[in-house]
N, C-alpha and C positions, 0 to 999 in steps of 0.2 A: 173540491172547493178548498178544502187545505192544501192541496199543493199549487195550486193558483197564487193565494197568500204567502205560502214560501217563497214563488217566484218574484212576488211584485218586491217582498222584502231583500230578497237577491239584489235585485236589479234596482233599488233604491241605494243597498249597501255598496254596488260598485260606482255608482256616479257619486258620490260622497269622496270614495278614496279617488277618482279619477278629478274632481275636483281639488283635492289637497297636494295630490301631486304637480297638477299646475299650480299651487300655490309654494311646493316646496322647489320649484324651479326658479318662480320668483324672486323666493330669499333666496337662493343661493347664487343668484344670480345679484344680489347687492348686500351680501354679507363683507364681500369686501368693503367696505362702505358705509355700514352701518348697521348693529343688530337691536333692534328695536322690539317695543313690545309683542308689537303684531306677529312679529316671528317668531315668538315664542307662546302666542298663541296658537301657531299653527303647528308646532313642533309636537304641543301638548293635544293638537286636536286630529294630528296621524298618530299617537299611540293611542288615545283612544280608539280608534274607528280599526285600528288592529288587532287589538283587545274586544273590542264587539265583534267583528268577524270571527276569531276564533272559539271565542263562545255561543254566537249562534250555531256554527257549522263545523263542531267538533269530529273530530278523524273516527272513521268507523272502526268499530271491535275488532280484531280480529277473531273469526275462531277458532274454540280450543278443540285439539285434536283429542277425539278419545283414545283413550287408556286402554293402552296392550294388555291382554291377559294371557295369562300362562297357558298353554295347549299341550294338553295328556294325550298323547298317543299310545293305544296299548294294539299288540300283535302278540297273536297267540296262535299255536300249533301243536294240538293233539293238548297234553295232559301240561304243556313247559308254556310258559307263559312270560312276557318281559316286558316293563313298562318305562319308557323311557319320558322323561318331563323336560319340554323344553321353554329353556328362559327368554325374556325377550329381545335377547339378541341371538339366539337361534340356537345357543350350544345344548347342549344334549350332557345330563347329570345318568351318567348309564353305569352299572356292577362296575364297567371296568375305568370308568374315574374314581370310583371309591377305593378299589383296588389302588392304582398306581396313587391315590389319596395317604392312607396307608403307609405304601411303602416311600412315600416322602418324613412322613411323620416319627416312621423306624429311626430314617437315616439322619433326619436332626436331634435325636435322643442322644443326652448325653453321654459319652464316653465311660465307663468305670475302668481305673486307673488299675494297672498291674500290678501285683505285688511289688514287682523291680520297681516300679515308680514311685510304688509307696518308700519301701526301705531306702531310696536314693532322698525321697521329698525328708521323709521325718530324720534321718540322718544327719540334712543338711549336708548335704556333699563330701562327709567327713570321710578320709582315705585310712583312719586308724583306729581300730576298735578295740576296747579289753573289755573280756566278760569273765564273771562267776561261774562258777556251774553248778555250785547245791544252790538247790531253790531256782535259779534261772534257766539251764538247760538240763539238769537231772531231776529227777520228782526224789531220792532224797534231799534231806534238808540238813542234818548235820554232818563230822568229819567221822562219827561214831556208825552212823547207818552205813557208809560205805566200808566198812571194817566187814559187812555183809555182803552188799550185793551194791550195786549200780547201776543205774536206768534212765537211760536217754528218752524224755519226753516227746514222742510222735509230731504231736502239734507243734512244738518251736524249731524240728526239723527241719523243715524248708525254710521258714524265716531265717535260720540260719547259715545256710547254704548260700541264700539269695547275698547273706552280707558279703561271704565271702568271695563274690564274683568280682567286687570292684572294693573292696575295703582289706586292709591287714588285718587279719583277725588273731587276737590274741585270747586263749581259755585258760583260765588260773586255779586253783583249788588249794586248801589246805586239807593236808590229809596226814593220818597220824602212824603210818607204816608203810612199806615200801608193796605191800599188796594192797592195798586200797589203790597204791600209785597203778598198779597193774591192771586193776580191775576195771579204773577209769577210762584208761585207753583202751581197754579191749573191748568197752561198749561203746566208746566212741567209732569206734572202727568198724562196731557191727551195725553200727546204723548207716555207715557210710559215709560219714562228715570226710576224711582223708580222701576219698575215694573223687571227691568231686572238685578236685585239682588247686583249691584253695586256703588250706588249710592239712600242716604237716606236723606229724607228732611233736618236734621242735617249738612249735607256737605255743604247747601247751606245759604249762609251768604250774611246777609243786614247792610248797613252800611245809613250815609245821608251825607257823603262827601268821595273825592275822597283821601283824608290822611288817611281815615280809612279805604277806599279800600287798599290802600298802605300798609297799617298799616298792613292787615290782610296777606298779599302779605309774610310779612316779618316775621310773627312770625311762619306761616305755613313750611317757609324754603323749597319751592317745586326743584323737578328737572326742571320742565319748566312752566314757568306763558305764558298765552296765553290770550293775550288784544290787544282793539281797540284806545285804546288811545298810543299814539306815546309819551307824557310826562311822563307817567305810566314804560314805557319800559326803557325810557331814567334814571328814577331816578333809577329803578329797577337793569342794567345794574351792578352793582357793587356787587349786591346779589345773583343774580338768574344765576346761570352757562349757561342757556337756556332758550330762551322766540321765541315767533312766535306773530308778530306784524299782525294784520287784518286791512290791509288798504284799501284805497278805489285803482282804478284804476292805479293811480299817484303813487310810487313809492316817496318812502321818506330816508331820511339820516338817517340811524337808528345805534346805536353803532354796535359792532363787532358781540356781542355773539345773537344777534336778529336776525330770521328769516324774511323775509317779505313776508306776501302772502295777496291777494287780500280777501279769501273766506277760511276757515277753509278745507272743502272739496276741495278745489283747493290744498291746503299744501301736502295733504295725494294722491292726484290724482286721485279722483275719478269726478272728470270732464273729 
C-alpha cells in the first residue's frame, strides 16, 4: 500500500516538472520581448518543484565497508615457534624487520668526534702553539721540584701529540740549573713526544725567569699560548688572540680571550 502511494506521488511529481518545463519553453521563447511577472513566477515555481524532488527522493546510503582486522598467523615446529603479525596492507612485522629496524637506528646514531677533531675544533685552526710544562705537561709544578726528578703526565700524552700533527708546537720551562735542563728532555724523550715526527728538542726553550718566559711568548707570536700561571696569561692577554689557562680546581678571573681548564686533557675532553 505504501508503495503504491510512493508511485502515485512519483507520477504526480513528474507531470508538475513536465508541465513547467513547457512553461519554461514559453518564456524563453519571449524573453526576448518581454520579462514579466508570470515568468518569474515560473522560474520560482521550477526551483521549488527541484527542491521537493530532491527531498522526497534523497540518494541512497552507500555502504560502509567493514573494518580490516589484523590477522596472527602463528607456525610452529617441534619446541621453535614464530609469530609473524600482519597489518592491513598485507606486510609481515617478522624478527628480521626488527633486525634490519635496529641496524637502521645504529647507522643514524650520532657520530662522536675524534680526538683530531676535537684538537683541530677547540684550537680553532690555530698552526702555532706555546706551552708550559710545569703544571700543564709535567705533574711537577715548580722550577725547584725539577732540581729532582721530572714527569711527563700519561693523560696529556696523546693530546699532545695530536697537536703536533698539524700545529708548531713550542714547550718552554724556566728551570734554575742546566740539569734540570737535562732532566726535562730526557723525560721528554722517554715518553716519546720527539719520536712522533712533530716536535724536535730545538722547539723546546729554557729561560731562568718568568720575563723571559714572557719574552719568548712574545717574539714566537703563537695562535694560542697554553700556561699555568694566571699572571703570564693576564699580561699576555693583549698579544696572544688565544690562550687556555691550567688552573687548579678553583676557577679564577681570567681576561676575555683565556680559556680556563683545570687539566689540559680536560680542555680537549678526554676525561
Amino acid at each position: 500500500m505504501a508503495d503504491n502511494s510512493k508511485d502515485d506521488l512519483l507520477q504526480l511529481v513528474k507531470r508538475i516538472s513536465a508541465y513547467l518545463t513547457f512553461k519554461m519553453s514559453n518564456l524563453f521563447t519571449i524573453a526576448s520581448q518581454k520579462l514579466d511577472l508570470f515568468s518569474v513566477g515560473a522560474l520560482a515555481g521550477l526551483a521549488i518543484a527541484i527542491v521537493f524532488t530532491w527531498k522526497v527522493f534523497p540518494s541512497a546510503p552507500q555502504p560502509r565497508q567493514p573494518k580490516r582486522q589484523p590477522t596472527r598467523a602463528t607456525t610452529s615446529s617441534g619446541a621453535n615457534s614464530q609469530t609473524v603479525t600482519l597489518d592491513p596492507s598485507g606486510a609481515s612485522a617478522s624478527s628480521e624487520d626488527l633486525r634490519a629496524q635496529l641496524v637502521v637506528d645504529d647507522f643514524f646514531q650520532p657520530v662522536k668526534p675524534t680526538l683530531t677533531q676535537i684538537v683541530r675544533q677547540k684550537l680553532c685552526e690555530g698552526r702555532k702553539v706555546t706551552c708550559r710544562l710545569l703544571g700543564v705537561v709535567l705533574e711537577e709544578t715548580s722550577p725547584e721540584e725539577l732540581q729532582l726528578k721530572a714527569t711527563v703526565k700519561s693523560s696529556v700524552l696523546e693530546v699532545l701529540l695530536e697537536i703536533t700533527k698539524f700545529c708548531d708546537l713550542y714547550l718552554m720551562e724556566r728551570v734554575l740549573d742546566d740539569e734540570s735542563e737535562k732532566r726535562v728532555l730526557m723525560a721528554l724523550e722517554e715518553a716519546g713526544i720527539f719520536t712522533s715526527g712533530g716536535l724536535v728538542k730545538d722547539k723546546v726553550l729554557f729561560c731562568s725567569t718568568e720575563i723571559g718566559r714572557t719574552s719568548f711568548v712574545r717574539q714566537l707570536e703563537p695562535d694560542w699560548h697554553i700556561d699555568s700561571n694566571s699572571e703570564i696569561t693576564t699580561q699576555l692577554a693583549r698579544f696572544i688572540k688565544y690562550q687556555l689557562h691550567i688552573s687548579p680546581s678553583r676557577p679564577e678571573r681570567l681576561a676575555s680571550n683565556v680559556f680556563n681548564s683545570t687539566s689540559l686533557e680536560h680542555f680537549f675532553g678526554c676525561v
